[in-house]
C-alpha positions as CSV (number, residue, x, y, z in Angstrom):
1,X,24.8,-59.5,26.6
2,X,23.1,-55.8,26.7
3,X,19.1,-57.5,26.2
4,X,20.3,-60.0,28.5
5,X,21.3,-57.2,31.3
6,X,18.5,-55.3,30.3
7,X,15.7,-57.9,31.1
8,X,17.4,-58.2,34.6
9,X,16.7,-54.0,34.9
10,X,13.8,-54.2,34.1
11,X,12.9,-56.4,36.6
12,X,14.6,-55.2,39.2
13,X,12.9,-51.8,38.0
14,X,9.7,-53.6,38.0
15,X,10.0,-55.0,41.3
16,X,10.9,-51.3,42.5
17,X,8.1,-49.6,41.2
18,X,5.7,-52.7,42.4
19,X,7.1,-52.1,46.1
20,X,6.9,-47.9,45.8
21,X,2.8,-48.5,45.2
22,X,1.6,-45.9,47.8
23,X,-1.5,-48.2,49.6
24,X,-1.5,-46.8,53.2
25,X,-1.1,-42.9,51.9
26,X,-3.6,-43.9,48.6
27,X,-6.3,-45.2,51.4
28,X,-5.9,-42.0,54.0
29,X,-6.1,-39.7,51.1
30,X,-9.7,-41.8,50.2
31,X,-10.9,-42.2,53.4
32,X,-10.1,-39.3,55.3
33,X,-8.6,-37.0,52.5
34,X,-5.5,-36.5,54.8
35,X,-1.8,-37.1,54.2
36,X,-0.5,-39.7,56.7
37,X,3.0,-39.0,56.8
38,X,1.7,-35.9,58.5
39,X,-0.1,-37.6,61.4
40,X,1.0,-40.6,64.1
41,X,4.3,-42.0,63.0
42,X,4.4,-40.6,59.7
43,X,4.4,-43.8,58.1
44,X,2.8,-45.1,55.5
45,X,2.4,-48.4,56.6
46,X,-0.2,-50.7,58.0
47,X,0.3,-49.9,61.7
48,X,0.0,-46.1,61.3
49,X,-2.9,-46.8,59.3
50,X,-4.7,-48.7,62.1
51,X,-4.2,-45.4,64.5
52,X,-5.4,-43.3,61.8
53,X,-8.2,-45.1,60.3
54,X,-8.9,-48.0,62.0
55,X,-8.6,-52.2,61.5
56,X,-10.5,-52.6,58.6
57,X,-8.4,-50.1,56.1
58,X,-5.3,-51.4,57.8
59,X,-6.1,-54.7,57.0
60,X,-6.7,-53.4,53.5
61,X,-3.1,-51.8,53.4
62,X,-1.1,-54.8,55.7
63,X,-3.0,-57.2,52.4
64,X,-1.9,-54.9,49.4
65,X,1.6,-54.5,50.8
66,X,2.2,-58.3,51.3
67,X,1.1,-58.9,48.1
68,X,3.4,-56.4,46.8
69,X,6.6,-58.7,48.0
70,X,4.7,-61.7,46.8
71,X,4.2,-60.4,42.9
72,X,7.5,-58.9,43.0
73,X,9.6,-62.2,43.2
74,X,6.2,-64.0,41.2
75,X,7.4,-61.6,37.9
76,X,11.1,-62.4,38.1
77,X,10.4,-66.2,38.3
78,X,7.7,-65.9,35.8
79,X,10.0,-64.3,33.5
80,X,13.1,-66.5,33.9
81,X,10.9,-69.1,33.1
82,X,9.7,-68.5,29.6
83,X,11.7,-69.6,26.7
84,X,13.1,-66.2,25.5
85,X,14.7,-65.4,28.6
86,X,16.7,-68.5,28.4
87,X,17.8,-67.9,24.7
88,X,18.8,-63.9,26.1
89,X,20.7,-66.0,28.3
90,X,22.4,-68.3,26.0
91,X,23.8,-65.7,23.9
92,X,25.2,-64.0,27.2
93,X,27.1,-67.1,27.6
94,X,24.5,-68.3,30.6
95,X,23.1,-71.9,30.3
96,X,22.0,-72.7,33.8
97,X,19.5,-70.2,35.1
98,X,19.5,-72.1,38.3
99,X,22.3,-70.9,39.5
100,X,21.0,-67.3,38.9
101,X,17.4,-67.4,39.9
102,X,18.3,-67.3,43.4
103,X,20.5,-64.4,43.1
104,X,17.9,-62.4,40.8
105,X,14.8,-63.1,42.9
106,X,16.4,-61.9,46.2
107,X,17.7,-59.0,44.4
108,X,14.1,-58.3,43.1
109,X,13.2,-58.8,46.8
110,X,15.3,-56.3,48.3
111,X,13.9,-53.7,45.3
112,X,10.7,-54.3,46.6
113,X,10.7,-53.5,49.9
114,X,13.0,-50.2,48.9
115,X,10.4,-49.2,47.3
116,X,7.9,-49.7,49.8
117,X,10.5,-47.5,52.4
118,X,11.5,-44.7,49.3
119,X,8.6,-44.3,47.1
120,X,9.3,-42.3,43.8
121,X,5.4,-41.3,44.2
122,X,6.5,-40.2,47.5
123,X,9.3,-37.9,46.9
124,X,11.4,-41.0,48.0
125,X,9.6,-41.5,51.5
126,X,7.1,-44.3,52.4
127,X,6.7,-46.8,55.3
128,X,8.8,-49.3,57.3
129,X,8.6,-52.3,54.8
130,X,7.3,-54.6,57.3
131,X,4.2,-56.4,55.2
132,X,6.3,-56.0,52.1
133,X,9.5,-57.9,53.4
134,X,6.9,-60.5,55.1
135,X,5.4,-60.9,51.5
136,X,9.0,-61.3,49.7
137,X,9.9,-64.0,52.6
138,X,6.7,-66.1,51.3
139,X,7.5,-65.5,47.8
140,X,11.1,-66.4,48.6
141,X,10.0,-69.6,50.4
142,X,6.7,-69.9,51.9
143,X,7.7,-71.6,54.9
144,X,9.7,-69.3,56.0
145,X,7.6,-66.6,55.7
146,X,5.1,-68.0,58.1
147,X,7.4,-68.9,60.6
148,X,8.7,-65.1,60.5
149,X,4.8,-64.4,60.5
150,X,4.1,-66.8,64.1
151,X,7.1,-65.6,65.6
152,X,5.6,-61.8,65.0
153,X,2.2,-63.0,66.2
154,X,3.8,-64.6,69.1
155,X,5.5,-61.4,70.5
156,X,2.6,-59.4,69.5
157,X,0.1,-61.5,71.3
158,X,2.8,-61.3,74.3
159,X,4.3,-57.4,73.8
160,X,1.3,-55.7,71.6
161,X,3.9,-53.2,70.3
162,X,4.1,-53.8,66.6
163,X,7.2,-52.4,66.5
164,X,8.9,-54.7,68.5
165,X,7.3,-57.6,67.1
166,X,8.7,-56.3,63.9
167,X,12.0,-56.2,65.1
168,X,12.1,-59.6,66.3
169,X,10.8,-61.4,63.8
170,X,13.2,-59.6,61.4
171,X,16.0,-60.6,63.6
172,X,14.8,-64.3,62.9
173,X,14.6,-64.8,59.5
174,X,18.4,-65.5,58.7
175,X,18.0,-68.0,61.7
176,X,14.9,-69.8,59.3
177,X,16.4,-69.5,56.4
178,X,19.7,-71.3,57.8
179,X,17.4,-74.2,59.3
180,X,15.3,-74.7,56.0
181,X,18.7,-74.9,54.0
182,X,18.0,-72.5,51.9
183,X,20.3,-70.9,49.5
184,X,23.3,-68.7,50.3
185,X,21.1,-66.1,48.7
186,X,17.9,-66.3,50.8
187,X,20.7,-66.0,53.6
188,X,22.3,-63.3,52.7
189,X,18.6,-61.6,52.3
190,X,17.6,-63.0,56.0
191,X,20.5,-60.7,56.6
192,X,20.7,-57.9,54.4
193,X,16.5,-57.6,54.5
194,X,16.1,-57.7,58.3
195,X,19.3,-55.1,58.4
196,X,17.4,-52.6,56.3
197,X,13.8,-53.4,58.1
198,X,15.4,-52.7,61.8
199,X,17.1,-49.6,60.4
200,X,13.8,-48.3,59.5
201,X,12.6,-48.7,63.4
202,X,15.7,-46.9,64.8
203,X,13.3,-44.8,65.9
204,X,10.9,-47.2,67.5
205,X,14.1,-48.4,69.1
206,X,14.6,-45.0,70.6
207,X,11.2,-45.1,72.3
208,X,11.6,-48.8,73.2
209,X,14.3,-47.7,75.6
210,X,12.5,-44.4,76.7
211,X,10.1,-46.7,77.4
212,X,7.2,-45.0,75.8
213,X,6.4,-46.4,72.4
214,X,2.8,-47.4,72.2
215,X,0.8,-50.1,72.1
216,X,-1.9,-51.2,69.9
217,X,-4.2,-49.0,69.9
218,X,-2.3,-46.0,71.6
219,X,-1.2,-43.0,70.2
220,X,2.2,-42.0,69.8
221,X,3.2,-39.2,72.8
222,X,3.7,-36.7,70.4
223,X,1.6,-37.1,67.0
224,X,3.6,-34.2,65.3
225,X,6.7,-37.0,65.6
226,X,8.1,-38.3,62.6
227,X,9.8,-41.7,62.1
């Protein structure tokens, strides 16, 4: 029973410390030698980088980050596959890792895009977990993570405030993952994921109803504000 918890730490630690990879901070301090939690938004994410830098090295960072989702719930299905991880379960009294995967990968999820948000290489801050969570959701089930992905694009081409774009397409996902008929798990992640991702926009909220949160290719009002 101890391995077989331990295995499932370690992936969940894994699939932490894959999320907390600094890309949009990593690229300012490259490019521009600056720290970008101290300029525009002070996130580190793909959207702040795209004020700071420009498309091209926000592309860069919206790519790494979605990726990031995508290997963390690749590694916990990799690993529940291979023959020793079934035996570790076995002796913990487990003999259908169906049941589990579920559970395990949208727990690796969730891990993921924490660490995207609370970075241990950046004293536990980091950015809104946007591309991360949008990279989970295709790991999770691809088809639901491009229909989060249109309905974003849709509101985007419609609003151009990534923010809210953001927001909506969060707000969506349990409603996708409830049509695909996908497990109680991926549910409960639509809900749970989408919770943690508008949370992280409570101040883009705020400006949404001052009425003054920018559009792409604005600046923020104030670039000394922190979100």
């Amino acid at each position: 029973m101890e391995l077989w918890l331990s295995l499932n730490i370690f992936l969940l630690l894994a699939a932490y410390l894959l999320g907390s990879i600094p890309t949009g901070y990593s690229v300012a301090k490259w490019f521009l030698g600056i720290d970008i939690r101290e300029v525009g938004s002070g996130s580190t994410g793909a959207t702040n980088v795209l004020r700071t830098l420009g498309k091209w090295p926000a592309l860069g960072v919206l790519l790494v980050d979605v990726l990031k989702g995508i290997a963390a719930i690749s590694l916990t299905r990799y690993i529940y596959s291979i023959d020793i991880t079934h035996q570790l379960a076995a002796t913990a009294g487990i003999e259908n890792l169906t049941i589990i995967l579920p559970w395990m990968t949208t727990a690796s999820g969730l891990a993921a895009i924490f660490g995207h948000s609370k970075s241990i290489w950046l004293g536990f801050t980091g950015g809104k977990s946007v591309a991360t969570s949008l990279g989970v959701l295709l790991g999770l089930y691809w088809p639901v993570g491009l229909g989060t992905f249109a309905i974003f694009g849709l509101f985007l081409a419609v609003s151009r405030i990534v923010s809210l774009s953001s927001i909506i397409a969060a707000i969506a996902v349990f409603g996708l993952m409830f049509a695909f008929g996908q497990p109680l798990a991926y549910q409960l992640f639509g809900i749970v994921g989408s919770l943690f991702v508008i949370v992280r926009h409570r101040a883009n909220i705020q400006r949404l109803l001052n009425g003054n949160e920018p559009k792409i290719g604005e600046k923020l009002a104030s670039e000394a504000e922190k979100t």
